[in-house]
C-alpha positions as CSV (number, residue, x, y, z in Angstrom):
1,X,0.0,0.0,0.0
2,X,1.4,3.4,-0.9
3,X,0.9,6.7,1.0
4,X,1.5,10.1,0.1
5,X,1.7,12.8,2.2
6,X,0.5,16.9,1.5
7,X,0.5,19.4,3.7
8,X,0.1,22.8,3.4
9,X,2.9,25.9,4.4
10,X,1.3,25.9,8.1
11,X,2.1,22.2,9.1
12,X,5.6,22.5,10.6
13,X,7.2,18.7,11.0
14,X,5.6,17.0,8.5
15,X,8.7,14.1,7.8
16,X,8.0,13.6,11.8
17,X,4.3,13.5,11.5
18,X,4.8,11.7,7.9
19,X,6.3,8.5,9.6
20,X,4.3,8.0,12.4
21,X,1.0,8.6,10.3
22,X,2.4,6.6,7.9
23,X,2.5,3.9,10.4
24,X,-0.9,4.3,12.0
25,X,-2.5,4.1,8.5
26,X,-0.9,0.9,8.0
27,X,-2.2,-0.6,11.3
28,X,-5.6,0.9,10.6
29,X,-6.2,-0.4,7.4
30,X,-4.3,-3.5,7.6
31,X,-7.2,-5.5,7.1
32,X,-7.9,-4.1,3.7
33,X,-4.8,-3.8,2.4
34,X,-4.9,-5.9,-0.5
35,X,-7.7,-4.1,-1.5
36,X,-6.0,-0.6,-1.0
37,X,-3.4,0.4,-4.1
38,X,-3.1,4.2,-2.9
39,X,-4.3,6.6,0.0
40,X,-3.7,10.2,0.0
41,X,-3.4,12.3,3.3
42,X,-3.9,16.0,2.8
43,X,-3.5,17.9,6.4
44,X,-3.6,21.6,6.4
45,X,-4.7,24.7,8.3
46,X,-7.9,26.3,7.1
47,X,-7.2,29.7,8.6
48,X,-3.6,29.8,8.3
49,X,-2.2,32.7,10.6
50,X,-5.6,33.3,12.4
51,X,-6.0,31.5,15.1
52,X,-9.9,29.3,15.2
53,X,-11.0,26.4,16.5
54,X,-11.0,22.5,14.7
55,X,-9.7,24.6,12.3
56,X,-6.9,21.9,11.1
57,X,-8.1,19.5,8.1
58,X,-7.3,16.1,7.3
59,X,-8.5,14.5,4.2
60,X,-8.0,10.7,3.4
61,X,-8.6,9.4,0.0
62,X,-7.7,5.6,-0.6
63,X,-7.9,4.6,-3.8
64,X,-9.2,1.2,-4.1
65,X,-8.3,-1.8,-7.0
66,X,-11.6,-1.7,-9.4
67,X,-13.7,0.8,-7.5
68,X,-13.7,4.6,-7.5
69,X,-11.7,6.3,-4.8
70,X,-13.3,7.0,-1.5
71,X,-12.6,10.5,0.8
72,X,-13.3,11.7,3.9
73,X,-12.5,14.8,5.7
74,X,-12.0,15.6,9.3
75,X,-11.9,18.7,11.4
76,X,-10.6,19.6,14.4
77,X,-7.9,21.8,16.9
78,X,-5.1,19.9,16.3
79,X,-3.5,17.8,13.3
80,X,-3.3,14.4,15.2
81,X,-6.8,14.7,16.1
82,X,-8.0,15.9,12.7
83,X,-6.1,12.6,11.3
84,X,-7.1,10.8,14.0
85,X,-10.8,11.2,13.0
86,X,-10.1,10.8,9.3
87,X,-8.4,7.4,10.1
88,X,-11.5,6.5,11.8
89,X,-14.2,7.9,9.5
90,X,-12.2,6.1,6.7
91,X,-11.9,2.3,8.2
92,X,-15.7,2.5,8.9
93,X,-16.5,3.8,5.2
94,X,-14.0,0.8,4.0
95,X,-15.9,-1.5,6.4
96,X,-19.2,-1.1,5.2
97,X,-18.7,-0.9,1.5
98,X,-16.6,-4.5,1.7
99,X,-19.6,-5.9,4.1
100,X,-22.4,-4.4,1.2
101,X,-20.0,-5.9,-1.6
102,X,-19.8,-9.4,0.4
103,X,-23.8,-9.4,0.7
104,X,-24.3,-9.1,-2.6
């Protein structure tokens, strides 16, 4: 499985965050990973220089062998929460379209 990594000018230590990320995603979507040919992570600040709240993003998109790709976005006040929920938002999306393919 591949993984590629964006982030926008406002995400300081992304080789840091990269790796351990990197890491989680396998573990997370270990279980489809045969299934998986790509997944993008795109983690960025939507107000930049001004501070707000959940304002950091994180998208996943997996791209999936045979199917069109899949994406989910989470917000939220820091990055490893914002990937944290787009890890789990993703592995439920990947769970239920595998169960609905499997019933049919």
């Amino acid at each position: 499985m591949q993984i590629q990594f964006n982030t926008d000018s406002t995400i300081e230590g992304h080789e840091r965050l990269q790796t351990y990320f990197s890491e989680e995603l396998e573990k997370t979507l270990s279980r489809f990973e045969d299934k998986i040919t790509r997944v993008e992570v795109h983690l960025g600040d939507e107000n930049k220089d001004k501070f707000g709240t959940d304002d950091k993003r994180c998208l996943i998109e997996v791209r999936l062998a045979g199917l069109n790709p899949m994406a989910v976005t989470h917000n939220a006040d820091t990055i490893e929460k914002a990937f944290s929920g787009a890890s789990d938002k993703i592995k439920r999306v990947l769970a239920t379209t595998f169960e609905k393919m499997k019933s049919h």
